[in-house]
N, C-alpha and C positions, 0 to 999 in steps of 0.2 A: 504494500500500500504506500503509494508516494504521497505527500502534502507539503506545500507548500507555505510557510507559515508570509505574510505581506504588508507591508507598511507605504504608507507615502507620504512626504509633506508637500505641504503647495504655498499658494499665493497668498490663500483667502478661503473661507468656508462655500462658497457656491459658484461650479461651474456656469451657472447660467450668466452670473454676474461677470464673466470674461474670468474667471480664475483657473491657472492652471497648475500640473503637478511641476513640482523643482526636484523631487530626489524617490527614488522607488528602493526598497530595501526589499528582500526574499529572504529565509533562507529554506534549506529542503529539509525534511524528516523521511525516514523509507522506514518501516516499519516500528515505527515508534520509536528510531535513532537517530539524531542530529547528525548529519554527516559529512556537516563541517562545506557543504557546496554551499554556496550561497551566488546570489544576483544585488548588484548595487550599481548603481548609477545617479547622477546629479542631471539635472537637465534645465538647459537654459528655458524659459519661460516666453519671452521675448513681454515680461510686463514686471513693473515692480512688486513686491509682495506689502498686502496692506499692515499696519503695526501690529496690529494682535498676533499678525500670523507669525511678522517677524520677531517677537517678542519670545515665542512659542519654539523656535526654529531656530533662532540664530542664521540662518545661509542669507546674506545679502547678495544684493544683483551683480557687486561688484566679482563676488566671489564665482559665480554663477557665467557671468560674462562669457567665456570661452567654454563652455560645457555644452556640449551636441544639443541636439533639438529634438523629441520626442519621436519624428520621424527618420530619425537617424537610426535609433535602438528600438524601436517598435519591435523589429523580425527579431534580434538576440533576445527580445523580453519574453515574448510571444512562446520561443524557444523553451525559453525555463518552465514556466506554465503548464505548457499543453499537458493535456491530458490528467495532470495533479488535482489534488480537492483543496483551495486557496482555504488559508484560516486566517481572518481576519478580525481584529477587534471594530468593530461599529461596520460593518461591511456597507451598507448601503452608500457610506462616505468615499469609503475610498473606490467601492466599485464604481458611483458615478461621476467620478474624475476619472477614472481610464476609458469608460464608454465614450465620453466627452471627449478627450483622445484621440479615439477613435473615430470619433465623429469630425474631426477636424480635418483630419487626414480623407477623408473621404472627401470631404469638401473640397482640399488643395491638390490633392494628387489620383483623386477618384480611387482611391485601394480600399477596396470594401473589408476590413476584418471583424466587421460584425460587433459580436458585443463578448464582456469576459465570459459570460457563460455559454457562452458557442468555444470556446477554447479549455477550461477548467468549473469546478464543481466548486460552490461557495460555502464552505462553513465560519455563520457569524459565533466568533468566542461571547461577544458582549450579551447575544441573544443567551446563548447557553450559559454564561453566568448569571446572568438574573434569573432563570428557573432554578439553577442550582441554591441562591441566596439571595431571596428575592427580599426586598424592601432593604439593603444594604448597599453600602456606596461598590462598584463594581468599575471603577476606571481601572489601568495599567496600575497605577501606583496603590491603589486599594488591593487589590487583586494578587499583587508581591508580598503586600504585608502579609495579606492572608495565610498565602502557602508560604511564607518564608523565601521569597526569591530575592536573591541579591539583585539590587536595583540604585548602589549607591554610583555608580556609572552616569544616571539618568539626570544630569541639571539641567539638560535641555534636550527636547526632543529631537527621535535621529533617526529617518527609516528604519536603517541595518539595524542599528543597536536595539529599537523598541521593538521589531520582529525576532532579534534571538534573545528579548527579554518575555517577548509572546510566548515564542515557543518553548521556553523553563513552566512559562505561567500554566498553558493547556498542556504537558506532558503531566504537571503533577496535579493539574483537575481531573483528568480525564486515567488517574490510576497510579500516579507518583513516578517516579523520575528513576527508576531503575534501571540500568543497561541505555543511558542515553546516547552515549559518544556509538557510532558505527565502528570507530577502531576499536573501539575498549576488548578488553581480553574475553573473549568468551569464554574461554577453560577455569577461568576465575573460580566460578562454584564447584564444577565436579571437583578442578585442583584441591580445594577447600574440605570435598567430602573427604578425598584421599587423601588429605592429610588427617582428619580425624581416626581414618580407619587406619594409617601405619602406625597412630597411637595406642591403637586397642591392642591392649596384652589379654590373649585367650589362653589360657589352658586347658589340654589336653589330661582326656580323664578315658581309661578302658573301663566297660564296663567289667564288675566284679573288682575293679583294681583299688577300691577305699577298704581301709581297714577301720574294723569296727573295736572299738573302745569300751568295753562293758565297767559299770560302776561296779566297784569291790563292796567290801561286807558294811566298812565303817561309811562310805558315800550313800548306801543304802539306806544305813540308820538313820543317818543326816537328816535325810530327805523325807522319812517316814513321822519324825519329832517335825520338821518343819510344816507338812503335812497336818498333824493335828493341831498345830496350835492354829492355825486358820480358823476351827471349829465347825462343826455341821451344817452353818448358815453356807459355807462356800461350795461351790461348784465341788470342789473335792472332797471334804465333807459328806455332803447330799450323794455322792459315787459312793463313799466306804459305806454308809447307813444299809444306802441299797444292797449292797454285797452281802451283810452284815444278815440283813431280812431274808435273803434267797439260803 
């Protein structure tokens, strides 16, 4: 199972208002293991970013100035994508700033590539955290406390960074964070059994081969004196009584 965990930052909160993406972050998960691929790219805007965004963001235009233009990287984006299930915190947001995109490009260069889910399969995390915890705050940084994800990295938002802080967050909602790296050693646990087991000292016994130890005359007595002073009321007691009666 491939997924693609996705972030973006932009100009301003609405495409319609002329806002566009400045920076796409990826990275990949394949069966529940980060595997270290990732997608990152800056992309020129060709408009200023309004204060809040930039507040938000930190990337000014000056920074931005020589970084390709969306229709540059569209086909390497497209690339990472395809086929994967996107996981996204607030998906509606950032999916319609790539439709928009997309729509752009149609317009300037007539290349129809449709919409992101003609390409990839959406999983909103935001949605799924508020059914998980519902009536509680559920942004990135709520959402770290929660599970314990390191997020002291985060003073400002950053594609790459806030999608491989996504994807800490949804490996350990979605069943904890076990066996995450794709390198990590697999032999890890059985190595672990087998080390328990070269510690186990077994002894070897043949059947017939214990010798039996009988108590002598005075261990006998011992036991018989200790025996009654228990008195009648005990389990042993109540045994001689009965002996006693037969």
């Amino acid at each position: 199972m491939r997924q693609v965990v996705l972030d973006t930052e932009t100009t301003g909160l609405d495409p319609k208002q002329g806002h566009r993406i400045i920076e796409i972050g990826c990275v990949e998960i394949i069966n529940r293991k980060l595997t270290h691929n990732h997608y990152h790219q800056y992309i020129q805007p060709d408009r200023e970013s309004d204060e809040g965004a930039l507040a938000v963001h930190g990337i000014t235009s000056e920074f931005l100035a020589d970084k390709p233009r969306f229709e540059d990287i569209a086909d390497d984006f497209l690339t990472f994508i395809k086929g994967a299930e996107l996981i996204i915190h607030n998906a509606p947001f950032d999916v319609g700033f790539i439709d928009n995109e997309f729509k752009l490009l149609m317009q300037k260069q007539s290349v129809d590539l449709g919409r992101t889910t003609d390409h990839a399969t959406i999983l909103d995390s935001l949605v799924m955290a508020r059914q998980m915890h519902p009536g509680q705050k559920n942004n990135l940084d709520a959402l770290c406390k929660r599970y314990d994800v390191n997020n002291d990295k985060r003073e400002l938002h950053g594609a790459l960074l806030d999608s491989e802080i996504l994807a800490d967050v949804y490996l350990a909602m979605t069943g904890g964070q076990s066996n995450l790296l794709l390198d990590a050693d697999d032999k890890t646990e059985s190595q672990g059994e087998a080390s328990i087991e070269s510690s186990i000292i077994r002894i070897e016994t043949k059947p017939g081969g214990l010798t039996v130890i009988r108590a002598n005359s005075e261990e006998t007595k011992l036991h018989e004196e200790y025996l009654q002073s228990l008195g009648e009321s005990s389990l042993w007691g109540k045994e001689a009584v009965q002996k006693e009666a037969k």
